[in-house]
Backbone as a chain_set.jsonl record, in Angstrom:
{"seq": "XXXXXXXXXXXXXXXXXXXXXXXXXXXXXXXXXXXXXXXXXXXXXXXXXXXXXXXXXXXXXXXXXXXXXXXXXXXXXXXXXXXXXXXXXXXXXXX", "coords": {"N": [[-57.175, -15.586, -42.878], [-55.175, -17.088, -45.185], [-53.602, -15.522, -48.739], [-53.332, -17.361, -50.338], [-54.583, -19.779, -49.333], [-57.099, -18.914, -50.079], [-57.339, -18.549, -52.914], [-57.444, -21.231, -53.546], [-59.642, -21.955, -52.272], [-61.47, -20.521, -53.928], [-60.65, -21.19, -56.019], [-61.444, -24.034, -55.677], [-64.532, -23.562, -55.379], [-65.308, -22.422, -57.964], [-64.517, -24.923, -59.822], [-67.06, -26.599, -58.886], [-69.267, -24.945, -59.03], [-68.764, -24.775, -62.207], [-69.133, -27.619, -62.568], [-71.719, -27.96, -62.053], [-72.921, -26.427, -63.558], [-72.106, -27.42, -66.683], [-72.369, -30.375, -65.694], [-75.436, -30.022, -65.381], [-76.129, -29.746, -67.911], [-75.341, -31.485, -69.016], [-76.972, -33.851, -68.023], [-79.516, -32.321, -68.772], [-79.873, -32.478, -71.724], [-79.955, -35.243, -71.916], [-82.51, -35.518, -70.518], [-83.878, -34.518, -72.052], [-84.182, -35.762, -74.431], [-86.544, -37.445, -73.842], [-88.218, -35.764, -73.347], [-91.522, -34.59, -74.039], [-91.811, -31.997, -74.24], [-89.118, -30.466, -74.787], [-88.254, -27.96, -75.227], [-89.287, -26.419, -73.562], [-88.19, -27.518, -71.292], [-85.475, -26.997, -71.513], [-84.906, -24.553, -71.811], [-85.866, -23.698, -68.643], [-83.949, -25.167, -67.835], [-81.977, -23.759, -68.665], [-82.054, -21.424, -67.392], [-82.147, -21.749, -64.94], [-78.966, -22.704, -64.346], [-77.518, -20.96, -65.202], [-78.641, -18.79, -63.484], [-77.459, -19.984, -61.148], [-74.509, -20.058, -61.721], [-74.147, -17.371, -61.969], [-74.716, -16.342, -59.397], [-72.923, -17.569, -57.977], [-70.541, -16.466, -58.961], [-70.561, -13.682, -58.727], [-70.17, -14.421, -55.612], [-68.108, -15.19, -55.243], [-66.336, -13.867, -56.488], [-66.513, -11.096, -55.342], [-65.775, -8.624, -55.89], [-63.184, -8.716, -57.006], [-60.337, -8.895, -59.421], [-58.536, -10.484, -59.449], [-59.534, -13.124, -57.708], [-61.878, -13.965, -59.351], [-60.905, -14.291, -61.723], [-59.192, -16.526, -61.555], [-61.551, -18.327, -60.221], [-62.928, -18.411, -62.757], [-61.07, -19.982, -63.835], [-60.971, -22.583, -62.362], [-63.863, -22.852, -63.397], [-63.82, -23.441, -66.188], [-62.065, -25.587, -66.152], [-63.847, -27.59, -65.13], [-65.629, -27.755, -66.668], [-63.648, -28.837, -68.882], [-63.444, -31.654, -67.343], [-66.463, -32.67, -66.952], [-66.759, -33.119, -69.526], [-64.923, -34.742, -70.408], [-65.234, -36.859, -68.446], [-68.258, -37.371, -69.364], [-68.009, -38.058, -72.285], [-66.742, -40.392, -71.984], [-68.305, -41.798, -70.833], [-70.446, -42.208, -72.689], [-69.46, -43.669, -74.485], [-67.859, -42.566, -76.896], [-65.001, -42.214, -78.037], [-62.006, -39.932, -78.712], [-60.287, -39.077, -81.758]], "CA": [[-56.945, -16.594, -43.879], [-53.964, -16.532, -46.023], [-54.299, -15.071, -50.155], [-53.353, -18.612, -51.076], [-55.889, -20.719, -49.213], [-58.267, -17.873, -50.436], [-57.26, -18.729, -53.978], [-57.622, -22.497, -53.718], [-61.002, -22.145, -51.713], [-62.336, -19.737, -55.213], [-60.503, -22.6, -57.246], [-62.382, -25.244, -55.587], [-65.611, -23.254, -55.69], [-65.122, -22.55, -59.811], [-65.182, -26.212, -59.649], [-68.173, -26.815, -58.341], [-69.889, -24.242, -60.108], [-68.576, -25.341, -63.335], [-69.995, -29.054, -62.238], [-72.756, -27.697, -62.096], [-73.506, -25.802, -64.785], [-72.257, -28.756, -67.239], [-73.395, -31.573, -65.088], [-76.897, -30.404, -65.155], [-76.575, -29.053, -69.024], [-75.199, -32.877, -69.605], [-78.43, -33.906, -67.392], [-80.793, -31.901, -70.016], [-79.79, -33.31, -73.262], [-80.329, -36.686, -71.324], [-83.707, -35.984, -70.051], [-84.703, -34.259, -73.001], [-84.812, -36.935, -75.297], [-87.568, -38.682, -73.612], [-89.332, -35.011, -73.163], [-92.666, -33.958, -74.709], [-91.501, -30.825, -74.332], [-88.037, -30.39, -74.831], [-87.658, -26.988, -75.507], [-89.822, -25.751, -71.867], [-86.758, -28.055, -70.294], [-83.909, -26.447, -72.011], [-84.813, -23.028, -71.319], [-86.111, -23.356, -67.789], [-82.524, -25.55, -67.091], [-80.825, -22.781, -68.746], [-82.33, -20.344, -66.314], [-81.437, -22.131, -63.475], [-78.221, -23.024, -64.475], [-76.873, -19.357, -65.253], [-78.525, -17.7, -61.822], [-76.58, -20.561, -60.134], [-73.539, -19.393, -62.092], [-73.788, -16.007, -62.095], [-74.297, -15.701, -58.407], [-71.842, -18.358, -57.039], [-69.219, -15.851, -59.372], [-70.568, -12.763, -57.661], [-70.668, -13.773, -54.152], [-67.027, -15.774, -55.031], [-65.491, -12.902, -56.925], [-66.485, -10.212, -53.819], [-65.218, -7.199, -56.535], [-61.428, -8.86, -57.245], [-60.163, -9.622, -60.295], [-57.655, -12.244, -59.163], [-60.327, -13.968, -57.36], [-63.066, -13.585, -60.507], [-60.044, -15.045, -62.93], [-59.008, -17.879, -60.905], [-63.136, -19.11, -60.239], [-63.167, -18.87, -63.968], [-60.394, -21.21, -64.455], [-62.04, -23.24, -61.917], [-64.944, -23.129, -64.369], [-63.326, -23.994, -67.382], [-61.261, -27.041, -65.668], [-64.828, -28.472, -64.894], [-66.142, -28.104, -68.572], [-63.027, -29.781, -69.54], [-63.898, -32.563, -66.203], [-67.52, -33.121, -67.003], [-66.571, -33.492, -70.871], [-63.868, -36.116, -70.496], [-66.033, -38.144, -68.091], [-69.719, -38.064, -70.204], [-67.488, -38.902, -73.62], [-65.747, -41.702, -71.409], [-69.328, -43.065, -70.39], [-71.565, -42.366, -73.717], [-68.557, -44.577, -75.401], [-67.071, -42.014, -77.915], [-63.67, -41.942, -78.275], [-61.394, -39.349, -79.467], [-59.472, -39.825, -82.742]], "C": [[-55.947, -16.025, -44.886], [-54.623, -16.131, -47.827], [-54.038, -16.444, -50.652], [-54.402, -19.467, -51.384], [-57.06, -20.039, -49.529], [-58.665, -18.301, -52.206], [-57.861, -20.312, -54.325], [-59.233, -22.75, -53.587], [-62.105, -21.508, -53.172], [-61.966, -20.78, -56.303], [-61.725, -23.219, -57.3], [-64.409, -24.853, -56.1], [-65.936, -22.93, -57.19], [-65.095, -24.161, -60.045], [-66.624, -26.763, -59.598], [-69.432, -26.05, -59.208], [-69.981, -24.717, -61.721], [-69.217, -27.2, -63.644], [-71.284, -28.638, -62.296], [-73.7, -27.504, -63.097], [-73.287, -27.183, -65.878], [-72.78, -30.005, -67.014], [-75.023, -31.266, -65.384], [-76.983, -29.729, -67.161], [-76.528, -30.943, -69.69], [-76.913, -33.815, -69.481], [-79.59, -33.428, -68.27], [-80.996, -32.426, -70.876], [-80.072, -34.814, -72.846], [-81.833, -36.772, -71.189], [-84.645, -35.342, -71.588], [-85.132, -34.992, -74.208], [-85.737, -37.766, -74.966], [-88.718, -37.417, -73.182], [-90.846, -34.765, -74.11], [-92.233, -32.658, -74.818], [-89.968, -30.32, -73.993], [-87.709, -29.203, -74.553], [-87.992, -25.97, -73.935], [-88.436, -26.504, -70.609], [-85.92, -27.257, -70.241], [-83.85, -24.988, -71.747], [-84.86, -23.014, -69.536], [-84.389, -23.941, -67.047], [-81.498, -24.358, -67.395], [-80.676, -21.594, -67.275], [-81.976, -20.371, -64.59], [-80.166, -21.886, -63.358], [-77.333, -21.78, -64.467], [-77.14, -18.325, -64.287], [-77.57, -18.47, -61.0], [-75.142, -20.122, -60.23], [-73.13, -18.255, -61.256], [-73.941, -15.877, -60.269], [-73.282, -16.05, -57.733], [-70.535, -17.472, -57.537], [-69.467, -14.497, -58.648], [-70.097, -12.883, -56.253], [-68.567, -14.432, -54.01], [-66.145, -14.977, -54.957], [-65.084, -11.437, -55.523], [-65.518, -9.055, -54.726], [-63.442, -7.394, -57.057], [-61.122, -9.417, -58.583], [-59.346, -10.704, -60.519], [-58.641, -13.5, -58.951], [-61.395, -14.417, -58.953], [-61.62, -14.923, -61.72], [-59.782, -16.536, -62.639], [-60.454, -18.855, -60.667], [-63.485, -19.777, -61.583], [-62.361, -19.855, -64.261], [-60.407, -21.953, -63.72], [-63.26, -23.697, -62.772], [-64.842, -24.157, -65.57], [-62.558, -25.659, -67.399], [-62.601, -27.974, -65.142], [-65.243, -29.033, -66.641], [-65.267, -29.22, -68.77], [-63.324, -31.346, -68.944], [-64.973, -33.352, -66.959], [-67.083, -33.452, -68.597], [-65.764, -34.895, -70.852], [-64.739, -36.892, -70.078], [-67.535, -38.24, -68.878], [-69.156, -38.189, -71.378], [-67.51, -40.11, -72.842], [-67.368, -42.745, -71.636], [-70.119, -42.795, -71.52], [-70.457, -43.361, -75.191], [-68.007, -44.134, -76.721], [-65.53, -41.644, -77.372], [-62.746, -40.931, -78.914], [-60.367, -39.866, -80.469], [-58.425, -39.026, -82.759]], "O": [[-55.883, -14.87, -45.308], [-55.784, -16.369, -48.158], [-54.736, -16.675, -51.64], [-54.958, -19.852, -52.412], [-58.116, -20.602, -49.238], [-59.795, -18.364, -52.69], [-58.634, -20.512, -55.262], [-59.944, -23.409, -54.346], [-63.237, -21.941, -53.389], [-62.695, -21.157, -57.22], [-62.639, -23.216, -58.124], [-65.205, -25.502, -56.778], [-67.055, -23.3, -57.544], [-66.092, -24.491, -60.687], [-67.09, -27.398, -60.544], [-70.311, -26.599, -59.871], [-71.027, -24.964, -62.321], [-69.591, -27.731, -64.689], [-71.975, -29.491, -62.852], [-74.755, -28.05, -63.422], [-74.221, -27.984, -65.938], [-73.463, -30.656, -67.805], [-75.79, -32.206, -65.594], [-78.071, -29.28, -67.524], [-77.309, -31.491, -70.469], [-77.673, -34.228, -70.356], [-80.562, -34.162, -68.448], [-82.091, -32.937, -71.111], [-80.477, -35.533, -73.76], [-82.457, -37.758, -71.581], [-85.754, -35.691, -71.992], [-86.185, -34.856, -74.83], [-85.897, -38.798, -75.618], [-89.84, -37.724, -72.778], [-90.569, -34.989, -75.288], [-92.447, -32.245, -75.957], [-89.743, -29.794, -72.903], [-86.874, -29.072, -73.658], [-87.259, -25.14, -73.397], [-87.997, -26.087, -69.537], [-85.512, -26.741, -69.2], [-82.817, -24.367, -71.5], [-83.961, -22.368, -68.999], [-83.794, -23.399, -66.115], [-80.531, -24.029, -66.708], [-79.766, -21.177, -66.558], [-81.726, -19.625, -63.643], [-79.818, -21.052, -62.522], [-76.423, -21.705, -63.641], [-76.447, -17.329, -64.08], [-76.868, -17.86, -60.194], [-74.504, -19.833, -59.218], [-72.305, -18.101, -60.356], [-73.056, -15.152, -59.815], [-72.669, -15.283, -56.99], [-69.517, -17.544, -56.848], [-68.545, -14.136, -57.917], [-69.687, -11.904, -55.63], [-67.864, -14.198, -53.028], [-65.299, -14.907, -54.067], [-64.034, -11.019, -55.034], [-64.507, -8.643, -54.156], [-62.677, -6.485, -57.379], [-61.689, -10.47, -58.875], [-59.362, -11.567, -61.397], [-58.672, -14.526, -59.629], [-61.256, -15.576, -59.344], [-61.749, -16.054, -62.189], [-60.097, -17.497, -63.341], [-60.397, -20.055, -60.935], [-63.982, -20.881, -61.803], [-62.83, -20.732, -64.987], [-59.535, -22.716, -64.135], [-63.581, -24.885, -62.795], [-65.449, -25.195, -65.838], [-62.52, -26.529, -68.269], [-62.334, -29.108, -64.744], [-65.184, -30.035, -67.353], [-65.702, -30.368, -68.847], [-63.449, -32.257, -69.763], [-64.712, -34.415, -67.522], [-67.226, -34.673, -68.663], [-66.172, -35.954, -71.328], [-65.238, -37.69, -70.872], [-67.952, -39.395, -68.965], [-70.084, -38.657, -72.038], [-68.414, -40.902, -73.107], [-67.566, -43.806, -72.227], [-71.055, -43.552, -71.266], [-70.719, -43.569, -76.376], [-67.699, -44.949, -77.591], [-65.169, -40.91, -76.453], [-62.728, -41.225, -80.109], [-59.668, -40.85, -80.225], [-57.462, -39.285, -83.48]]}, "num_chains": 1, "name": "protein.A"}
């Protein structure tokens, strides 16, 4: 496999990851307003949410720091993703 499609494939997976992690942090603050116990949510989602991280960047990274940099900005291009679309749909607008 070429270093390109190697790069794209750690893109796409920083993607995904990053969906993840925000999608299900967006997902918390959602379910937690109707919790009894808010705060047993928010920790146990954290805990999920950061082994799912942290290993999908281990097993992505494989010791490289090209790979490791590029996942992250994979990451960061989700944040920005999942942000644009739950403003879009909770009907705040930027000024």
């Amino acid at each position: 496999m070429t270093t390109t499609w190697t790069l794209v494939y750690v893109l796409i997976a920083g993607l995904l990851l990053g969906g993840i992690y925000f999608g299900g942090l967006w997902w918390t603050v959602c379910e937690a307003a109707a919790s009894t116990q808010p705060a047993i949510l928010f920790f146990v989602s954290l805990l999920i949410r950061t082994g799912i991280v942290l290993a999908g960047f281990y097993f992505t990274g494989r010791g490289q720091g090209t790979r490791f940099l590029i996942c992250l900005l994979g990451f960061i291009m989700a944040r920005l993703l999942v942000t644009w679309l739950t403003r879009e749909r909770q009907g705040f607008h930027a000024s």
